[in-house]
Backbone as numpy.savetxt, mean C-alpha at the origin, in Angstrom:
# Nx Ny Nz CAx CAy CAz Cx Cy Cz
-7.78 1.95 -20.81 -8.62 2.78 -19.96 -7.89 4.10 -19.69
-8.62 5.13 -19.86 -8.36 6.45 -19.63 -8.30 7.15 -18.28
-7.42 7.80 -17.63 -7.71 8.58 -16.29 -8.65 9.47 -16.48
-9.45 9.43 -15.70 -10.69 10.17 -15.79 -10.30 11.95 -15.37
-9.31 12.10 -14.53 -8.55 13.31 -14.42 -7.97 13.85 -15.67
-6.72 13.51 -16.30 -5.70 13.92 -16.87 -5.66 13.39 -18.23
-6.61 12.31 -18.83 -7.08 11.75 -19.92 -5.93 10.77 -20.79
-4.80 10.47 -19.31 -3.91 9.69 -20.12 -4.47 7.99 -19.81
-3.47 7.29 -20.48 -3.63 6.00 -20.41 -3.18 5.42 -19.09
-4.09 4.86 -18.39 -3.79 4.11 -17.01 -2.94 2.59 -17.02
-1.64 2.75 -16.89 -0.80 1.60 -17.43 -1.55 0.21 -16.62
-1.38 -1.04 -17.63 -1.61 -2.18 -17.15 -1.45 -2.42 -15.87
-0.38 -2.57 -15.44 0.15 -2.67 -14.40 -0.66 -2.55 -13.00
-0.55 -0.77 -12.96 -1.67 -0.74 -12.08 -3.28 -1.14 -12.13
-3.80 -1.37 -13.57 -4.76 -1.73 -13.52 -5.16 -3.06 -13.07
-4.01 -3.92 -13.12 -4.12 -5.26 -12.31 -4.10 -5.18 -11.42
-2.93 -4.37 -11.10 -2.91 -3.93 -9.09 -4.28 -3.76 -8.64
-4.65 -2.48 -9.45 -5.61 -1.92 -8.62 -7.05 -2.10 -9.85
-7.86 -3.06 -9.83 -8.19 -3.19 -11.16 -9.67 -1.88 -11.04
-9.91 -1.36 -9.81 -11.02 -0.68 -9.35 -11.02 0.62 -9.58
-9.49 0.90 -9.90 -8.57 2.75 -10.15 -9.48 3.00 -11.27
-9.30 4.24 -11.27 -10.09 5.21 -12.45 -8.95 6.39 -12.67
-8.24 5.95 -12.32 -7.53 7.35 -11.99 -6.03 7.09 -12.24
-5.11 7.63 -12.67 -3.24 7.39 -13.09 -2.70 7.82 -11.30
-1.95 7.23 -11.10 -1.18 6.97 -10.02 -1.17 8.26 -9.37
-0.21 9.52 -10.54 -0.68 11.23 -10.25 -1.67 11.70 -9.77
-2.69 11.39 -10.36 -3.42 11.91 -9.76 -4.74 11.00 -9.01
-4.35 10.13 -8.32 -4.97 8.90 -7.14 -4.50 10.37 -5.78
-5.78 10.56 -5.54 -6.24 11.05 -4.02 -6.07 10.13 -2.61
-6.27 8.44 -2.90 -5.18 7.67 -2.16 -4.34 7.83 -1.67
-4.47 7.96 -0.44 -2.71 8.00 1.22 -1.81 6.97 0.93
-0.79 7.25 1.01 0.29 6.61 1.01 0.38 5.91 2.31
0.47 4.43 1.90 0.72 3.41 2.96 2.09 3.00 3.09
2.29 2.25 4.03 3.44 1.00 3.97 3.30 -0.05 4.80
3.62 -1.28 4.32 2.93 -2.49 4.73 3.51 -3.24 5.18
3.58 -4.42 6.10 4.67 -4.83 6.97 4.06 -5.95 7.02
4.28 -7.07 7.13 3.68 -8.72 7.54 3.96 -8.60 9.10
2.93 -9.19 9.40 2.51 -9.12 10.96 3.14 -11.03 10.90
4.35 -11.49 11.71 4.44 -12.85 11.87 4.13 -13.41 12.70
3.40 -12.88 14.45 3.03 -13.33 15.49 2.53 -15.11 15.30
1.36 -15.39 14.36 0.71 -16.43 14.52 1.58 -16.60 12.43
2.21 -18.15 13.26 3.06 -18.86 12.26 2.08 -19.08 10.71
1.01 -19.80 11.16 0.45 -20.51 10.32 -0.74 -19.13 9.25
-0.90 -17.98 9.91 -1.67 -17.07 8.95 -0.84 -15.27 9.28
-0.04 -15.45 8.78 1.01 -13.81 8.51 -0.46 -13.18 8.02
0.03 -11.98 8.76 -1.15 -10.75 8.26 -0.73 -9.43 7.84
-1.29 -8.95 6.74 -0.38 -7.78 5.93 -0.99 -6.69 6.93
0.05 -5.54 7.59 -0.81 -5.21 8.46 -0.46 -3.39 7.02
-1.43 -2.56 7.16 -1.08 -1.36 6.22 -1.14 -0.04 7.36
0.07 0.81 7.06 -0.03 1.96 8.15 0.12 3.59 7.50
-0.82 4.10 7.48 -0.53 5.51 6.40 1.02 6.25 6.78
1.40 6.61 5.42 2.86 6.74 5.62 3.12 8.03 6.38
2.18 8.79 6.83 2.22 9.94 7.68 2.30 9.62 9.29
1.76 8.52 9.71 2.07 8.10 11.29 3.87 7.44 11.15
4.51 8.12 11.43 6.02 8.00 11.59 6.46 7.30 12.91
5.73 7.67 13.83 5.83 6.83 14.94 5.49 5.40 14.82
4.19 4.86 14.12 3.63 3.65 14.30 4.26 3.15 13.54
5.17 3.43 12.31 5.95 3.03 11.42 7.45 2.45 12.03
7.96 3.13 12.99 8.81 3.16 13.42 8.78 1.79 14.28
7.68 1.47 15.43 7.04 0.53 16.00 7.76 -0.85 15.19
6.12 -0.47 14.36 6.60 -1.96 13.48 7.53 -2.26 12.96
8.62 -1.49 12.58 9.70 -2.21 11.78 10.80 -2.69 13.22
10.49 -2.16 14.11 11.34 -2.74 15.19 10.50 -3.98 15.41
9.33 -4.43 15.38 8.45 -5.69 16.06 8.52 -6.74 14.29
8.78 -6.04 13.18 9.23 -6.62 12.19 10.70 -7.69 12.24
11.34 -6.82 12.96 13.00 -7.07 13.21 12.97 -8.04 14.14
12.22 -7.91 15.29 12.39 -8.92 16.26 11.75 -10.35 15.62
10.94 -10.51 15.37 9.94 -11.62 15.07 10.49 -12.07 13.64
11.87 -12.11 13.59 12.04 -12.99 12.35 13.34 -14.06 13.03
């Protein structure tokens, strides 16, 4: 499969990741996240995702990451 932008080849990889992409990683209009497991409730961890531009809320969680292990 072709990037519909830049007309290169969209590696496997992400196409499994992301099997819905149309687009090569370069040029994905997609925010940059980062993702943290929420461990509060034992029995169902929850991936929680925070755009990598809130620096504060990032900051949060990896301290409530740290504690809760």
């Amino acid at each position: 499969m072709l990037c519909e932008t830049c007309n290169i080849q969209i590696p496997s990889l992400r196409r499994r990741a992301v099997p819905h992409a149309t687009t090569c990683v370069r040029c994905s209009t997609e925010r940059a996240h980062i993702g943290f497991m929420d461990w509060h409730h034992k029995t169902a961890p929850e991936l929680v995702m925070i755009p990598a531009e809130q620096k504060e809320n990032i900051r949060r969680a990896k301290r409530i990451a740290q504690r809760s292990r």
